[in-house]
C-alpha positions as CSV (number, residue, x, y, z in Angstrom):
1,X,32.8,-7.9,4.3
2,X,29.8,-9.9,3.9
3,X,27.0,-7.6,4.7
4,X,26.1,-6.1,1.4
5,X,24.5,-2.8,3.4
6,X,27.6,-1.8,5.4
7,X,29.4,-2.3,2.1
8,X,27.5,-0.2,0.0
9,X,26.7,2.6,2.9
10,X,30.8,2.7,3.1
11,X,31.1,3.0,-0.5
12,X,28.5,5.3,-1.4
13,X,28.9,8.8,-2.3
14,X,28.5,11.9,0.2
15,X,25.1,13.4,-2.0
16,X,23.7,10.1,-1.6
17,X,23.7,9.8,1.9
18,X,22.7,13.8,2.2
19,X,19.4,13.2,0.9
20,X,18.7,9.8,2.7
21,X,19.7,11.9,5.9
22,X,17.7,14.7,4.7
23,X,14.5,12.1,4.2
24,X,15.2,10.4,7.4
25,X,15.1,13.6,9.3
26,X,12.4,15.6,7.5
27,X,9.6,12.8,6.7
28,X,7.8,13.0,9.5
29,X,4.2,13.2,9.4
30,X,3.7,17.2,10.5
31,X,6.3,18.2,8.4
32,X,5.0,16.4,5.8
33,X,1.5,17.7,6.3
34,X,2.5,21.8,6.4
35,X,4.2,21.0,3.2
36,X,1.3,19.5,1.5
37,X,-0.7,22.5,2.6
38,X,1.9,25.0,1.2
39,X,2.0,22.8,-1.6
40,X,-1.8,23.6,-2.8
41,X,-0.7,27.8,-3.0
42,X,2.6,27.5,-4.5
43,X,4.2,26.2,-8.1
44,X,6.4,24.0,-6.2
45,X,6.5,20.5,-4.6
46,X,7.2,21.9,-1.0
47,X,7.8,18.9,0.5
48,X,10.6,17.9,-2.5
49,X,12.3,21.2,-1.9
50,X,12.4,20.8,1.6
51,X,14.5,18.0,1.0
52,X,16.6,19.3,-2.0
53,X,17.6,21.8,0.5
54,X,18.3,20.2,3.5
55,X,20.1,17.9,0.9
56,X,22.4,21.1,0.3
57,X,22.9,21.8,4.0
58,X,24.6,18.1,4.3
59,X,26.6,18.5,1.6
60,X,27.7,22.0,2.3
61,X,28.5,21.2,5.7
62,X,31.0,18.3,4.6
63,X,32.9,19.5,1.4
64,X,31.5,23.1,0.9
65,X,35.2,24.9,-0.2
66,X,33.8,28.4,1.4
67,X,33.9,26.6,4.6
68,X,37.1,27.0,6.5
69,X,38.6,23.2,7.1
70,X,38.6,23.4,10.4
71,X,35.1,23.7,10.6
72,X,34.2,20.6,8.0
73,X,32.9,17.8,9.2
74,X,34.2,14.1,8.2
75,X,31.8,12.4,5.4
76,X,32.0,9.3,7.5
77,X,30.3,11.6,10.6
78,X,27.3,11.9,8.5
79,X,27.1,7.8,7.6
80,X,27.4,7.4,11.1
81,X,24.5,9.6,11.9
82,X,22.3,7.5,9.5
83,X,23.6,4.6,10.8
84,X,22.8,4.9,14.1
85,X,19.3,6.7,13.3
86,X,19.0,3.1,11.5
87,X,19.9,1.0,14.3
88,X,17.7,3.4,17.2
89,X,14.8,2.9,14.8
90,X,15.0,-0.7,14.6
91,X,16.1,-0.9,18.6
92,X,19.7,-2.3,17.5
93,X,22.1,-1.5,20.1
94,X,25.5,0.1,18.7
95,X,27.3,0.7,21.9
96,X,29.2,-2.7,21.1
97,X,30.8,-2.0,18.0
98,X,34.7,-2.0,18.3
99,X,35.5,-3.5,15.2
100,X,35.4,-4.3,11.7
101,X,34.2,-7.5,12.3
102,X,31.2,-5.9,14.6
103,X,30.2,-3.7,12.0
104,X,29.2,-6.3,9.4
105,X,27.9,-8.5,11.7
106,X,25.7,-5.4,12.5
107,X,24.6,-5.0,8.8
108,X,23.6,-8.4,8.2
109,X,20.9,-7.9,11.1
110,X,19.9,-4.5,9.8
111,X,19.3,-6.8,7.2
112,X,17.8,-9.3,8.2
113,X,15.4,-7.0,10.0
114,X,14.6,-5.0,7.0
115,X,13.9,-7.6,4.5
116,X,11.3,-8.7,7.1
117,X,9.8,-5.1,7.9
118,X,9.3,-5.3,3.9
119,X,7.5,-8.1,4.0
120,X,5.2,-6.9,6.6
121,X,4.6,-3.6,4.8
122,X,4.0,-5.1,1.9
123,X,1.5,-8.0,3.2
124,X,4.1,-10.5,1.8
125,X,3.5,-9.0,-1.6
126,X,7.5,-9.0,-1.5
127,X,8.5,-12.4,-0.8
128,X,12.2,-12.7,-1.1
129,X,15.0,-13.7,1.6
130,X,17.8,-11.9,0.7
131,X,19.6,-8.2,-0.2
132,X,19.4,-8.8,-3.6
133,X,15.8,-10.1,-3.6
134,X,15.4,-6.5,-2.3
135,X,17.0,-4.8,-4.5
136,X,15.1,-6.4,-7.5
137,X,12.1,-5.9,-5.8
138,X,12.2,-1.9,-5.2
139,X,14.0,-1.0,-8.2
140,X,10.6,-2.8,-9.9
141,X,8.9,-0.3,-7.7
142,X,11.0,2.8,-8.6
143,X,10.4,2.6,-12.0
144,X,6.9,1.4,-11.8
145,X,6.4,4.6,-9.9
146,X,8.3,6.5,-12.2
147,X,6.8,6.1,-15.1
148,X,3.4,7.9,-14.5
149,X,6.1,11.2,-13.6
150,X,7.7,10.4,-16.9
151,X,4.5,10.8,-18.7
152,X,3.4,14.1,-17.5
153,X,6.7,15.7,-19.3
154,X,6.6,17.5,-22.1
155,X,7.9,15.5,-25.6
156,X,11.1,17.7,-25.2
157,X,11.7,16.3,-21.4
158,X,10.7,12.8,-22.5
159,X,13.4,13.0,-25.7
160,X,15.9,14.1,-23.3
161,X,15.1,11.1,-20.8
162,X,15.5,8.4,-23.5
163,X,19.0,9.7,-24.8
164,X,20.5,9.6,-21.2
165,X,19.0,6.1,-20.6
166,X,20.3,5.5,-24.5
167,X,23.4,6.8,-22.8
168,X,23.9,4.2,-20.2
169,X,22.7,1.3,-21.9
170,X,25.7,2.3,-24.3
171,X,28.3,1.9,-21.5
172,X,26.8,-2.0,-20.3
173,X,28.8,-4.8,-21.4
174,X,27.7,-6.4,-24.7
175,X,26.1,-9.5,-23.1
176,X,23.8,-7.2,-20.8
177,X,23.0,-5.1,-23.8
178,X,21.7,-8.2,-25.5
179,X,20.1,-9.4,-22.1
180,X,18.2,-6.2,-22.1
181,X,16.8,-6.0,-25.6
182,X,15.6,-9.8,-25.5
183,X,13.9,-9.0,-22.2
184,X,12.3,-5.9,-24.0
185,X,11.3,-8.2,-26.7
186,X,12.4,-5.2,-29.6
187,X,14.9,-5.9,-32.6
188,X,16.8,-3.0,-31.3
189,X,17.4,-0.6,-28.1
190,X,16.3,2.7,-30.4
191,X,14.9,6.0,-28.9
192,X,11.2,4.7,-29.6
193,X,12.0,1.5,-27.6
194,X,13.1,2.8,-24.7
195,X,10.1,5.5,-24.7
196,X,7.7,2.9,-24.9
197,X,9.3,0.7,-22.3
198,X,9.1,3.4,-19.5
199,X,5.5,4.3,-20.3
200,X,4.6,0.5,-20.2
201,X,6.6,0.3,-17.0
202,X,8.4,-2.8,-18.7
203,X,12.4,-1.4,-18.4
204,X,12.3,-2.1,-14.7
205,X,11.0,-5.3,-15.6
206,X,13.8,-5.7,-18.0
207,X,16.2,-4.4,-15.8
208,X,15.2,-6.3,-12.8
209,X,15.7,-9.7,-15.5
210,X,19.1,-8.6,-16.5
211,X,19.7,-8.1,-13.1
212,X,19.0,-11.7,-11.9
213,X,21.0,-13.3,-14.3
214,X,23.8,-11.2,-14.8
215,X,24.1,-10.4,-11.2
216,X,25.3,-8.0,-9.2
217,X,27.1,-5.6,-11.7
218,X,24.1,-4.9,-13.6
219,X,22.6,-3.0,-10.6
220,X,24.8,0.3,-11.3
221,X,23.6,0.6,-14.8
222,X,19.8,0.1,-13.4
223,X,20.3,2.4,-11.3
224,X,22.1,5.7,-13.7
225,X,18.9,4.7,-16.5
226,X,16.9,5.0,-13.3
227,X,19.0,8.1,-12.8
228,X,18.3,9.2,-16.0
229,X,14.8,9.4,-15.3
230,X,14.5,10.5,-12.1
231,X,17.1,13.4,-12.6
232,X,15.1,15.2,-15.4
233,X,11.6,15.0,-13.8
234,X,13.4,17.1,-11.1
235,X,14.9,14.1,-8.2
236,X,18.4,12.4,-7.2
237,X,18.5,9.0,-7.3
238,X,18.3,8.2,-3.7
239,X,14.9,10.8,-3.8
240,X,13.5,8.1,-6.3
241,X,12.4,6.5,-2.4
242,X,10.3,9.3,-1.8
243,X,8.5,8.9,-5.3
244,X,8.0,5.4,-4.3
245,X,6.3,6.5,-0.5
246,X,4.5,8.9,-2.5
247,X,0.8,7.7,-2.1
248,X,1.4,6.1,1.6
249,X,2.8,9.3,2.9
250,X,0.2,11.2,0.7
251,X,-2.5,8.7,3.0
252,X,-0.9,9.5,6.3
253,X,0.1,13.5,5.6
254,X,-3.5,14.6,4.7
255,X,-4.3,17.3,6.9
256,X,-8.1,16.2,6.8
257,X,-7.2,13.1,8.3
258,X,-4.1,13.9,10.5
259,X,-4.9,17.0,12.2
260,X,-8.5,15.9,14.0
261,X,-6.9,12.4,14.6
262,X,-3.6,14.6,16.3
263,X,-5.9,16.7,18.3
264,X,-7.6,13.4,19.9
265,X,-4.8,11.0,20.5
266,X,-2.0,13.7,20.7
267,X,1.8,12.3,20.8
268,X,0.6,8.8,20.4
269,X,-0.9,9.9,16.7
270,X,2.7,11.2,15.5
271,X,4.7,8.9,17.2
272,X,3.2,6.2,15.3
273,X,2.4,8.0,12.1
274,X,6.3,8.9,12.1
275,X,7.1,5.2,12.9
276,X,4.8,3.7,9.5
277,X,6.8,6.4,7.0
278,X,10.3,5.3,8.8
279,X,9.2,2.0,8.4
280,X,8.5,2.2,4.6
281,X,11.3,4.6,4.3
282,X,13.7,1.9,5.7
283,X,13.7,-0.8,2.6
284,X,14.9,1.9,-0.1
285,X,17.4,3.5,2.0
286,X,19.1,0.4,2.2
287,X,18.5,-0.5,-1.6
288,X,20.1,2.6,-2.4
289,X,23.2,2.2,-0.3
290,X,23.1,-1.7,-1.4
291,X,23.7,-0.9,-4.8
292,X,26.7,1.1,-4.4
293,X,28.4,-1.8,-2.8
294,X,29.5,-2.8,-6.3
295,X,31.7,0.1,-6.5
296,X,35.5,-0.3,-6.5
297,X,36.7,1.8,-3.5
298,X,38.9,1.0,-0.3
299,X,36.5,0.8,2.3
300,X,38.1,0.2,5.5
301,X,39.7,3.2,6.5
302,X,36.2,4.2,6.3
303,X,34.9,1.8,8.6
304,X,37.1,2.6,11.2
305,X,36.1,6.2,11.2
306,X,32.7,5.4,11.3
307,X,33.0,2.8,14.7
308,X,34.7,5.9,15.9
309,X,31.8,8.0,15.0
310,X,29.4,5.5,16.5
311,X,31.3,5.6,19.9
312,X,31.0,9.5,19.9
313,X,27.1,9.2,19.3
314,X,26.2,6.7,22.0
315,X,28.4,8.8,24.0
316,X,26.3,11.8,23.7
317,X,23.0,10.0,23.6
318,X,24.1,8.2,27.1
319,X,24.3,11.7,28.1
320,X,20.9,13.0,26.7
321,X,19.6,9.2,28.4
322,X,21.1,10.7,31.9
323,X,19.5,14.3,31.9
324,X,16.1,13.2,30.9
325,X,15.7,10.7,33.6
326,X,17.1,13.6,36.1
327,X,14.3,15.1,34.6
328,X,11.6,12.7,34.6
329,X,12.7,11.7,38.4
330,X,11.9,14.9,39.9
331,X,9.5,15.9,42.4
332,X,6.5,18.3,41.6
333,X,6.9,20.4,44.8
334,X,7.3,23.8,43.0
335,X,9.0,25.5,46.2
336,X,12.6,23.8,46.0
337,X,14.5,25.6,43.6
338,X,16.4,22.3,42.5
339,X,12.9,20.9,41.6
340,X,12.0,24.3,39.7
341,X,15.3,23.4,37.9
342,X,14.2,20.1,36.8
343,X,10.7,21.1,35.8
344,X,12.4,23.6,33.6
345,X,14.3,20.9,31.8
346,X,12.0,18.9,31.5
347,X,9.4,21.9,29.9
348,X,12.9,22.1,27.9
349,X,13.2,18.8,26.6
350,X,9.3,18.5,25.9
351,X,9.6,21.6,23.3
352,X,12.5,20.3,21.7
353,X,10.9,16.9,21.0
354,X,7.5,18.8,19.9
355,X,9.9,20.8,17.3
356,X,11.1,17.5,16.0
357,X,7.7,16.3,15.3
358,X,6.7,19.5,13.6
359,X,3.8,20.4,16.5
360,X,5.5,24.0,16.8
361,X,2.5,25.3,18.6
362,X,2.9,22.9,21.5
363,X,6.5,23.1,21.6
364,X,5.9,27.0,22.3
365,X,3.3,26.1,24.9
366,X,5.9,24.0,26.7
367,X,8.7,26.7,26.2
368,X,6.8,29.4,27.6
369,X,6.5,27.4,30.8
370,X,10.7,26.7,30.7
371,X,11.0,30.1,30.7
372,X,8.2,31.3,33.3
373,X,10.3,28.6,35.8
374,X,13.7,30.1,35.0
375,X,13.2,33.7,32.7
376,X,17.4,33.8,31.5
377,X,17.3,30.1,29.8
378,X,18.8,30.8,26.6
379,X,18.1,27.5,25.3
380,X,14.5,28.5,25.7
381,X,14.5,31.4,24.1
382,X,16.2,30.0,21.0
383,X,13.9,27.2,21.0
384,X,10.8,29.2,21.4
385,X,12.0,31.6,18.8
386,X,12.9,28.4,16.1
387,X,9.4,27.4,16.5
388,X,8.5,30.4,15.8
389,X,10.4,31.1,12.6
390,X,9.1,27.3,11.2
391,X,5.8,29.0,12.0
392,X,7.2,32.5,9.9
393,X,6.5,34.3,12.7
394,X,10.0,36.2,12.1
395,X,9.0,39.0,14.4
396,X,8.0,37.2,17.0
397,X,11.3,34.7,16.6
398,X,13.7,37.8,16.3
399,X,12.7,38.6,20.0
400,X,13.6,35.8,21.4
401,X,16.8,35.2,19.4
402,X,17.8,38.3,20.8
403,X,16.8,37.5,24.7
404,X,18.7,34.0,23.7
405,X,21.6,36.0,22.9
406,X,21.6,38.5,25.8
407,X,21.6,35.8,27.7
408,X,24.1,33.6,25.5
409,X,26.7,35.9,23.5
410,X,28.3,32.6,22.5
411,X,25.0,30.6,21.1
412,X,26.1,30.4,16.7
413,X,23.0,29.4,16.3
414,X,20.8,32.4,17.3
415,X,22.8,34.8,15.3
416,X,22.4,32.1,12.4
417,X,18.5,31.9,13.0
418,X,18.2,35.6,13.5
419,X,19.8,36.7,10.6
420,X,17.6,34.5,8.3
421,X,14.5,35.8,10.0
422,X,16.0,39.3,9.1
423,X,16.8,38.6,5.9
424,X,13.2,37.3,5.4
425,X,11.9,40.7,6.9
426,X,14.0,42.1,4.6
427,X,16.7,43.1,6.9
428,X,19.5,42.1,4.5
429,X,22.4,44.0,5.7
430,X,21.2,43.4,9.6
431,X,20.7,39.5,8.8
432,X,24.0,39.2,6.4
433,X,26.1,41.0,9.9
434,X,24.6,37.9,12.2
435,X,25.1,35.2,10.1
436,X,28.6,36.6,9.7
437,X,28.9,36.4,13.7
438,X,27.9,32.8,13.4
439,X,30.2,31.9,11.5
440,X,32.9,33.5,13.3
441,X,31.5,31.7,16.4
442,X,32.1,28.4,14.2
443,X,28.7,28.1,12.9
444,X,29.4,25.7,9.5
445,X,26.0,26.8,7.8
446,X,26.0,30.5,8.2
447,X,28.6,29.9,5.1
448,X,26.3,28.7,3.1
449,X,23.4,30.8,3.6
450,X,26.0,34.1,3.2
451,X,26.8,32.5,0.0
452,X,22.9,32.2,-0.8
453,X,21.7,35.8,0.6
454,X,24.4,38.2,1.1
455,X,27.0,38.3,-2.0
């Protein structure tokens, strides 16, 4: 396989494509901007813990052992997902892949695509032509980035750092070893060494060096020291991207800036907003799945499951495609009840895109006129009451989960989202009893949050 993406994507482990999931789905610019808020009156990096967690969902849902098998999903489901959030996001069409064959030929123009988005965002600061050149270039970045985290830690933390970089510098070949230490310019790779090295910023340097002239093995052992780092000051490895968008999303999340700007040009606002941190996003997502490419792993049984995933996901987006333009095309005379149907839908669909893009307020405005058209949607309701609970307005979202259950006995979901707004009301024997019913209705997650909330 000569696309060095597809390689690593189908070689990488399940945690690191749960948290490039997680960062795909959850950067988007009002997200980002509650969390910043919530940021300033708690002890915590919200908008890092909203990704830690979502992180655990992923995982959970694919290897979690409390989770009957039956109800686990396939890794390669998940590398699918990504895959094809990649390919939408770029306007690649997937609904061609049948092979093998097709699938590298669709890395190479990820790509190709990618190494010239980073040149854009950059303003040709990055000027190289290849995976590789990328590689080098954002692992540079990382650690550049890094270093400043490094420095706020206490000389305990720091200590700690240095002997797990210590650590994987121990398990590189000789030759690298002695690549490494010339590049750092020191007699020796001590403790004091590698301290000063990630203050000065100069290990990614080093590493990056080592890199080029050693080639392609020494990326893993760049990437555990950047591991090293990254997993004491409190982030994965494939998080590291999110230190690196750090400033630009901190630019584009401010609420100062955002909100008035949202309130003028509306949609347009996010939709672009949402499109620049994708777009920076992009380049480290496919460093990180690059890298693992090196790896030693069969890779394609796991190519064919995920051309099969890839059929199932155009399937049901062919099928989204068909009901919104049902929607779209119908008339506005309110007194045929087909029409009333359509308007409904498309009130529907409006919410559930204003959820995705974190504007929960509008999404409630446009479910409150879905239901008004037809009063027993329980789609609606649960909509209406998720906005709500993202809002933590648990009250308010416990109604409706319940009218969305009246209406619904079957819908998982609103037991799962009911009994985690009960549970936050401090309902915990009520909330522990729905998400029970969830996951006897086959609800994977209610699982996890029993295991979280109710033992």
């Amino acid at each position: 396989m000569t696309s060095i993406f597809i390689n690593g994507l189908l070689k990488q482990d399940l945690d690191a494509t749960a948290v490039q999931m997680a960062m795909w789905e959850n950067l988007s610019i009002w997200k980002v901007s509650y969390k910043k808020v919530s940021s300033f009156f708690s002890e915590h990096d919200e908008i890092s813990k909203m990704i830690e967690d979502e992180r655990k969902k992923y995982i959970a849902d694919h290897s979690d052992p409390l989770v009957p098998s039956n109800l686990q999903k396939d890794p390669e489901e998940l590398d699918s997902k990504l895959l094809k959030s990649i390919c939408d996001h770029l306007a690649i069409s997937t609904r061609e892949i049948k092979s093998i064959g097709d699938l590298d030929d669709l890395g190479i123009e990820i790509e190709t695509k990618v190494i010239e988005l980073q040149k854009k965002i950059t303003k040709n600061e990055f000027n190289g032509d290849s995976i590789p050149d990328l590689i080098k270039y954002n692992m540079e970045k990382m650690f550049e980035n890094l270093k400043d985290e490094f420095e706020k830690k206490s000389k305990e933390e720091q200590e700690k750092i240095v002997t797990k970089v210590l650590d994987v510098i121990k398990e590189m070949p000789d030759e690298q070893k002695e690549l490494l230490r010339s590049e750092l310019k020191v007699d020796s790779i001590s403790q004091d060494a590698i301290s000063k090295a990630i203050v000065t910023g100069s290990l990614g340097i080093a590493f990056a060096a080592v890199i080029e002239i050693a080639g392609f093995s020494a990326y893993i052992f760049a990437a555990e020291a950047l591991a090293a780092i990254v997993g004491v000051v409190g982030i994965t490895l494939p998080f590291a991207a999110y230190t690196s968008l750090a400033s630009y999303i901190a630019f584009l999340a401010n609420p100062f800036l955002i909100i008035p700007s949202a309130l003028i040009l509306g949609v347009f606002m996010t939709k672009r907003a949402n499109k620049k941190i994708r777009d920076s996003l992009l380049p480290t997502i496919i460093t990180q799945a690059s890298i693992s490419s090196t790896k030693d792993s069969e890779a394609n049984t796991k190519a064919e499951k995920i051309i099969k995933y890839l059929e199932l996901l155009n399937q049901e987006t062919e099928d989204e495609e068909e009901t919104n333009e049902q929607s779209v095309n119908a008339d506005e005379t309110v007194d045929n009840p087909a029409i009333q149907s359509n308007e409904e839908i498309l009130f529907l669909n409006l919410g559930i895109e204003k959820i995705k893009s974190a504007d929960y307020i509008g999404s409630i405005q446009d479910l409150n006129k879905s239901i008004e058209i037809k009063p027993d949607h329980a789609e609606a309701y649960y909509q209406r009451g998720f906005a709500k609970t993202k809002l933590e307005d648990f009250r308010g979202s416990i109604q409706d989960y319940n009218k969305s259950i009246e209406f619904n006995p079957k819908c998982a979901e609103a037991y799962y989202q009911r009994g985690l707004a009960k549970i936050n009301l401090k309902q915990r024997d009520e909330g522990c009893l729905d998400l029970s019913k969830s996951g006897e209705l086959g609800y994977s997650e209610a699982y996890i949050a029993i295991k979280d909330n109710c033992n």
